[in-house]
C-alpha positions in Angstrom: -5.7 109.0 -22.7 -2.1 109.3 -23.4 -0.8 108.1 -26.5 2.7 105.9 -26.7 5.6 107.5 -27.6 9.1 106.0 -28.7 9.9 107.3 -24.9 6.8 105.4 -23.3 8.1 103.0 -20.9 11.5 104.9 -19.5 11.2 104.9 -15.5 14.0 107.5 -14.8 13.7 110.3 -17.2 11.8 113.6 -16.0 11.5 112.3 -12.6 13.7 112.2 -9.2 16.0 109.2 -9.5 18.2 107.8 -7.0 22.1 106.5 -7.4 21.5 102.8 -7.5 23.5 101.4 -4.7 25.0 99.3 -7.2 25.8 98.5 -10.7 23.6 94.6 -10.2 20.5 97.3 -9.3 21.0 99.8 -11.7 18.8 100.0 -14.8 19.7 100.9 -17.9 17.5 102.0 -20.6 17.5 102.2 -24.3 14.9 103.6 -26.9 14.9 103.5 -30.4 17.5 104.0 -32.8 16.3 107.5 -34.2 18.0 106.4 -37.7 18.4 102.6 -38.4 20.2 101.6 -41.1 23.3 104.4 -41.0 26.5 103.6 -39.4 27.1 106.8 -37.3 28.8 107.2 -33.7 27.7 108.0 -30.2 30.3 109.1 -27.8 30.1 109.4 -23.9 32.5 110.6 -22.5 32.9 110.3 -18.5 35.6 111.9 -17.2 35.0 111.7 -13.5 34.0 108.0 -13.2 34.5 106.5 -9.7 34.7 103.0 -8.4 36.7 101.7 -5.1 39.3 99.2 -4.8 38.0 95.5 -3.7 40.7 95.5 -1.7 41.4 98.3 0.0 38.5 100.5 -0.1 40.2 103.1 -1.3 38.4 104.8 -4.5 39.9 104.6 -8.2 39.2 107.3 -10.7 38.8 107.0 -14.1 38.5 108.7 -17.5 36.0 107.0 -19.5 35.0 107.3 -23.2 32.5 105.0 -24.7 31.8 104.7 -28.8 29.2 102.9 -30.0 27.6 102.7 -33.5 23.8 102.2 -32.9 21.6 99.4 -34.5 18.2 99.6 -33.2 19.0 100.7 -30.1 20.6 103.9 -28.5 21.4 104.0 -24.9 18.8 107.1 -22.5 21.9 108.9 -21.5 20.3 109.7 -17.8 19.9 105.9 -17.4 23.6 105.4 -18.7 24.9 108.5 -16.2 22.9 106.3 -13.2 24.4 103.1 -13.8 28.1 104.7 -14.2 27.4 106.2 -10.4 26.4 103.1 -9.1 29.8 102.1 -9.7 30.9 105.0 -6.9 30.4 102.2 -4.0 31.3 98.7 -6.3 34.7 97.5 -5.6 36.0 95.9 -8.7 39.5 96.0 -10.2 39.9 98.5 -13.0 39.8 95.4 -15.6 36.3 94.4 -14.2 34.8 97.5 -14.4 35.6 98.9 -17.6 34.8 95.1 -19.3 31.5 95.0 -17.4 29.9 98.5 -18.7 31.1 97.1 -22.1 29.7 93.9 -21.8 26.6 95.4 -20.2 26.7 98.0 -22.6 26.4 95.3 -25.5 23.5 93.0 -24.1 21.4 96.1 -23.6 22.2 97.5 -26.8 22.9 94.8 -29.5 25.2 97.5 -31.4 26.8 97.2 -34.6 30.1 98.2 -33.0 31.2 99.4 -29.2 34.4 100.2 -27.9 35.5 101.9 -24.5 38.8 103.5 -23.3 39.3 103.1 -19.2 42.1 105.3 -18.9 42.4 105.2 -14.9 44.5 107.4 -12.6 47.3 105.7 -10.8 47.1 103.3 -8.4 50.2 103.0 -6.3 51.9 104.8 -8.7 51.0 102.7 -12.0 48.4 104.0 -14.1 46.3 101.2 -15.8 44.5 101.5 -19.3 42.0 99.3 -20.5 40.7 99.0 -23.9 38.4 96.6 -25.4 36.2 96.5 -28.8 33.5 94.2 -30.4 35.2 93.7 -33.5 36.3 95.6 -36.4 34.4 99.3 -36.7 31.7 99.3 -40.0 33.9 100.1 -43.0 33.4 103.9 -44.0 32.4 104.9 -40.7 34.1 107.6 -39.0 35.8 106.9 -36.0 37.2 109.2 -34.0 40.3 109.1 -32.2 39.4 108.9 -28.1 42.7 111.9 -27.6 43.1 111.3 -24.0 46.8 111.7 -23.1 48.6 109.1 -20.8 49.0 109.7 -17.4 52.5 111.9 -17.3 52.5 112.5 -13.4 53.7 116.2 -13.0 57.2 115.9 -15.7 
């Protein structure tokens, strides 16, 4: 008989998964917060993140970083890397997606804090940011800054 473990439960990780066709399908996971009580920050960064235009088709790319200061739950970063692919096929302005893994982000999580940073390539030659945040980041909690440059072109 196997005993339960703070991982018992998790579907994806240390097996064969496959890209859920969309975000709806995908599932995130979560598994205990390894140290409750102390305001520190996770960072993911995703610098190759992929969605398509609901219009066109045509795909968007995006830099993403995502901070978060746990509470009792931290995300299972395979789970998180799933869900972020299953964007690769969604067609959702740039808005939509980077306020959806937030939200989503949140609901799974309950954090204390989360912010992300979509800074997304240009499309038809403007390059759209989007930045959102739960609230004000715990006092005496290190923050770092996210340090991804603006979109310059080639000047």
């Amino acid at each position: 008989m196997t005993a339960d473990t703070p991982y018992t439960g998790l579907t994806q990780l240390g097996r064969p998964t496959s890209l859920p066709a969309s975000p709806e399908e995908a599932v995130l996971e979560r598994v205990a917060n390894p140290a409750p009580g102390r305001h520190y920050v996770v960072r993911f960064t995703a610098p190759e993140f992929t969605s398509l235009c609901p219009l066109t088709g045509q795909p968007d790319f995006a830099h993403l970083v995502i901070d978060y200061v746990p509470r009792d739950w931290i995300v299972e970063s395979k789970s998180l890397k799933l869900y972020l692919g299953s964007f690769r096929n969604h067609g959702a302005f740039h808005e939509a997606c980077t306020l959806g893994i937030a939200e989503r982000l949140v609901a799974t999580l309950g954090p204390v804090w989360l912010r992300i940073g979509g800074y997304w390539y240009p499309r038809g030659g403007i390059p759209i940011d989007v930045f959102w945040q739960t609230g004000t980041p715990p006092e005496g909690t290190w923050i770092p800054p996210q340090d991804v440059a603006p979109y310059r072109g080639r000047g």
